[in-house]
C-alpha positions, 0 to 999 in steps of 0.5 A: 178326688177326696180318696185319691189325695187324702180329702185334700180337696175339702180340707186345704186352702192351698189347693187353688196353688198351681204349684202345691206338689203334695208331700206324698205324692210326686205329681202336682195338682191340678187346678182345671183337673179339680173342676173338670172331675170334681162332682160337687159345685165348685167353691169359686162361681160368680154369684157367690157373695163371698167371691164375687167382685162387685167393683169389677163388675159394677165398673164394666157396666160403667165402662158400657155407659149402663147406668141403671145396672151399675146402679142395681148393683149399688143398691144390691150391695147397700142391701146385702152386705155388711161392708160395701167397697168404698170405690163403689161410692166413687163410681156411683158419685161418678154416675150422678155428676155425669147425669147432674143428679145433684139431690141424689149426691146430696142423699148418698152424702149422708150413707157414706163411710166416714172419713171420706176417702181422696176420691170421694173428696174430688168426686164431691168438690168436681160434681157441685162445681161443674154445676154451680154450687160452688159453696158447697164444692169448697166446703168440701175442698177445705175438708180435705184439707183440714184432714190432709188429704188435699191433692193435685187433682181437687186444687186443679178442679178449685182452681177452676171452679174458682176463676171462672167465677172472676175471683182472682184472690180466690184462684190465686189463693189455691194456686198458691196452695201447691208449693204449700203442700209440696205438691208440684205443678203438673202441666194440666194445672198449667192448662187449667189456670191458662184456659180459667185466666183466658175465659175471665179476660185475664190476657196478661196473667195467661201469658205468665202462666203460659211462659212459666210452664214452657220456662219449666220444660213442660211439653206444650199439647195441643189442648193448652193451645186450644183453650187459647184460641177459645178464650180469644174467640170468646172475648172476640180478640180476633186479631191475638186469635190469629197470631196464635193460630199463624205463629203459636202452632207451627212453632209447636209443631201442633197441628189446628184440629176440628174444635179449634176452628168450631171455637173459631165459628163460635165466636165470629158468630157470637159477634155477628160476623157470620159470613167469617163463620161460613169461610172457617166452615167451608175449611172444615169441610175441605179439610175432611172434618166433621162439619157437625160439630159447628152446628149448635153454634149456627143454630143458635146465631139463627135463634138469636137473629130469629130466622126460623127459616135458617133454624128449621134447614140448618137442623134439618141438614144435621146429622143429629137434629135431636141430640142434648146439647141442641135441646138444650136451647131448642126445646125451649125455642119450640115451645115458645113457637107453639111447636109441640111436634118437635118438642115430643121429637127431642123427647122420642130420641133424647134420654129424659135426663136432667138437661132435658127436664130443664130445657122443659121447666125453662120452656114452660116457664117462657110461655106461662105454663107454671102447672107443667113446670111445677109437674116437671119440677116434681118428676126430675126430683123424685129421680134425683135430679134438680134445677140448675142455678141458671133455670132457677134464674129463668124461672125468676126473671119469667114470673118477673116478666109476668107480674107475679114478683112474690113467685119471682122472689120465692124462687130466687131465695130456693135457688139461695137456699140450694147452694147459689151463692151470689158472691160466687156467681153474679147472675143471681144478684142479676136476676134480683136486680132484674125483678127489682127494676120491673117492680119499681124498688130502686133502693134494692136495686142500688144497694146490691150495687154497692154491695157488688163493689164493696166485695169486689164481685166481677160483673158478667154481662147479664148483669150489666144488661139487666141493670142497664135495661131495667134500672137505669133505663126503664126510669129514664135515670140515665137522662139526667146524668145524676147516677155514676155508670162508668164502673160499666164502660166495655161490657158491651164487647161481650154481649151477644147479638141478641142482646146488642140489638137492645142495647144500641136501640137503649142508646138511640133512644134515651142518648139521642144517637146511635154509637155504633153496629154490633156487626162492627163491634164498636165499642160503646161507652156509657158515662 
C-alpha cells in the first residue's frame, strides 16, 4: 500500500477520510481496503491507550450493573494516565452512592480535579443527602453556588433533602432560589416539593404547589399523583386518600397503578387496619399485578405484632424471600430470634453490601453480641462502606438498654462526628434523650428540650416516644401535672402499632384510664 499510494499510508492523518481522493490519483481510498491489506497492525485497536475510550467503556459496564469492573477500570486509569476523563468521577461517584459507600465518596473527594464540575457537585449533594449526612450535602450545595454552577437539578435534590427533614424555612429558602437564579420550574421540581410537603403533613402548602403547577399549564403524570396518595397513607388521611383516588385520577385520565395501592397497603397496615390491607390486596391480585411488591409491608405488620407464625408463611409464600429490602428488618428480626439458619439464607442470596452489614451491626447490637459488631464495623470500612445514622442510633439506644452509657455516649458523638446533625435530623437528640432518662440525667434531657424549640426544630415520632417513655413517664413526672407537655399533643397518629401499644398502656397505667385502641386511631391528647 506504501508503494502503490506514494507512503500515504504512514505519512498522512487524512487517511481515516472516506472522502480523501488523492491528487494523483482518480480512485478514492479505501478505509476497509487499508485494513483488509494492510500487513502491519492497524493504529486504531481497542487496547491502545491513545484510542481507547474508557468512558464508553466504563459506562457499558455500568449500564450491565457490573460495578467491580467499572471500578477496575477507574483505578486503571487513575494508574496510567496523565489526565483522567472527569465523567469518570461522575460514574464511579454514581457507583458509591448507589452502594451507600460513604467513606469511599469521602476518599476520592480528596483525588478530584478541582474546581469541581456541575455533575460531580450534584453526584456529591444527591449522595450525602439520600443517606442523611445532610451537613455536608448543603456545604457542597452552597459551593456550587458561590462558584455559579447552581442548577435545576442540585436545587431539586436541596429542596428534598431539606424538607424531609421538616424545616420549612430551609425548603422555602432553595425553592426561592429558582427565580433568584433564572432558573425556571420544571414539573419534577413541582413533583418534589409536593411529595417533601405531603410526607412533613404539610396538606395546605401540597395544594398550593400542586394548583401553581397545573395553573402553569404543566401536564399532571402520574408519579405526582402518586406521591399524593403516598403521603395520605402515610399520615393515615384516609378519607383525603380516597377522594384523590375517586376524583383526582380520572379527571386526569391517569390510571391507579400497582404502587399506589402497595402505598395504600403501607398505610392501612401502619394503623393496624389489616383487614383494609388484605381487601386493597386481593384487588392486586385481580387486577393482574404483581402481589409481591406489598409483602415487605406484611411482613413487617407480622413483625411488629409478633406473629412469628404470620412472618415465616408470609415469606415463604414470596416470590423473594431473601431480597435486600426484606434484610433489612429480617436479618435483625432472626438474629434476635436465635435463628442463624435464615440469617446465613440472606447471606447466600444477598450481595454483602452496605445494607446488609447494617441489618448485621443493628442485629448484633439488639442481642449484646458487641465483638460481632465491632468485627463488622471493621469489615464494611475497609470495603468503603459505613454505618447509617439510623444504625448509629441503634447501636446507642442498645448499649442504653444494656447499662453501658459511656459506650452509648461514645457512639453517639462518632454518629456527630461523621456528619449527623442533630439540627437536621431530630432522632439523634432522640436517641440522646433516650439514654439520658434510662441513666437518671434529667437536666440533659430538659435542656436539648428547650433547645428543640428555641431552633424550632420539627419533632418526629421517635422523639416524642422516646421522651414520653423514658423522661416523663420512667420518673413518674407526669403524675403530678408540673411538666408542660402540650407542645407534644397528636404525635401519636403517627405511631406505628408497636409503638401505640406502649404508648396507650403508658397511659392506662400512669393516667388511670385507657384513652383510645389504636386499631380505631383515636386520638390521644397528653396535657
Amino acid at each position: 500500500i506504501n508503494a502503490e499510494y506514494g507512503g500515504l499510508a504512514t505519512r498522512s492523518p487524512r487517511l481515516y477520510d472516506r472522502s480523501f481522493k488523492h491528487p494523483q490519483k482518480t480512485r478514492f481510498l479505501s478505509f476497509s481496503r487499508f485494513f483488509q491489506l494492510s500487513p502491519l497492525t492497524p493504529i486504531v485497536h481497542y487496547t491502545d491507550p491513545i484510542f481507547r475510550d474508557p468512558y464508553s467503556e466504563m459506562k457499558r459496564f455500568f449500564n450491565k450493573n457490573d460495578y467491580p469492573t467499572c471500578e477496575a477500570i477507574f483505578k486503571r486509569e487513575l494508574e496510567t494516565s496523565k489526565l483522567v476523563d472527569p465523567r469518570l468521577y461522575s460514574i464511579i461517584l454514581r457507583i458509591y452512592k448507589q452502594e451507600k459507600r460513604i467513606t469511599s465518596i469521602s476518599n476520592l473527594v480528596e483525588k478530584l480535579p478541582r474546581p469541581f464540575q456541575p455533575k460531580i457537585y450534584f453526584e456529591l449533594v444527591d449522595s450525602y443527602g439520600q443517606i442523611g449526612y445532610v451537613d455536608k450535602a448543603l456545604s457542597y450545595l452552597e459551593q456550587m453556588k458561590s462558584e455559579k454552577q447552581y442548577s435545576e437539578h442540585a436545587l431539586r435534590v436541596a429542596i428534598s433533602i431539606v424538607g424531609n427533614t421538616g424545616n420549612l424555612e430551609k425548603f422555602y429558602e432553595y425553592w426561592n432560589e429558582f427565580p433568584k437564579l433564572e432558573i425556571d420550574r420544571e414539573s419534577i421540581a413541582y413533583a418534589t416539593a409536593i411529595y417533601t410537603s405531603g410526607l412533613i403533613g404539610e396538606w395546605s402548602l401540597m395544594l398550593r404547589f400542586f394548583d401553581e403547577m397545573v395553573n402553569r399549564g404543566f401536564v399532571v403524570q402520574p408519579h405526582t399523583l402518586n406521591s399524593i396518595v403516598s403521603t395520605l397513607a402515610i399520615h393515615a388521611e384516609f378519607s383525603k386518600m380516597d377522594e384523590v383516588l375517586d376524583l383526582w385520577y380520572p379527571r386526569y385520565g391517569i390510571t391507579v397503578g400497582p404502587y399506589v395501592y402497595a402505598s395504600m397497603i403501607s398505610g392501612y397496615l401502619r394503623y393496624g387496619e389489616f383487614d383494609k390491607a388484605q381487601l386493597i390486596l386481593q384487588r392486586v391480585k385481580e387486577l393482574g399485578f404483581d402481589p409481591t411488591i406489598t409483602d415487605r409491608y406484611f411482613l413487617r405488620y407480622f413483625m411488629e405484632t409478633d406473629d412469628e407464625e404470620s412472618v415465616h408463611s408470609w415469606k415463604n409464600q414470596s416470590v423473594q424471600p431473601y431480597s435486600v429490602s426484606n434484610a433489612t428488618f429480617l436479618i435483625p428480626y432472626y438474629l434476635q430470634k436465635g435463628d442463624e439458619t435464615e440469617v446465613k439464607n440472606f447471606l447466600q442470596v444477598c450481595p454483602l453490601n452496605c445494607t446488609i452489614y447494617n441489618a448485621l451491626i443493628e442485629g448484633s447490637a439488639m442481642i449484646r453480641n458487641w465483638d460481632a459488631m465491632e468485627r463488622f464495623i471493621q469489615e464494611m470500612r475497609e470495603v468503603g462502606y459505613d454505618l447509617f445514622p439510623k444504625t448509629y442510633r441503634k447501636i446507642v439506644e442498645e448499649y442504653a438498654r444494656s447499662g453501658d452509657f459511656d459506650y452509648a455516649m461514645d457512639y453517639w458523638q462518632r454518629a456527630l462526628d461523621k456528619g449527623c446533625n442533630p439540627y437536621w435530623d431530630v432522632s439523634m437528640y432522640a436517641s440522646k434523650v433516650f439514654v439520658d432518662g434510662l441513666r437518671g440525667n434529667l437536666n440533659s434531657a430538659f435542656e436539648i428540650v428547650n433547645v428543640i424549640k428555641k431552633q424550632g426544630i420539627r419533632l418526629n415520632v421517635q422523639f416524642v416516644k422516646n421522651f414520653l417513655s423514658e423522661v416523663l413517664v420512667r420518673h413518674g413526672l407526669l403524675e403530678n401535672g408540673e411538666v408542660d407537655v402540650s407542645w407534644l399533643k397528636g404525635y401519636d397518629r403517627f405511631l406505628r402499632l408497636s409503638e401505640m401499644g406502649d404508648f396507650y398502656r403508658f397511659v392506662d397505667v400512669y393516667r388511670g384510664k385507657i384513652v383510645g385502641c389504636p386499631l380505631e386511631r383515636n386520638r390521644v391528647l397528653i396535657n
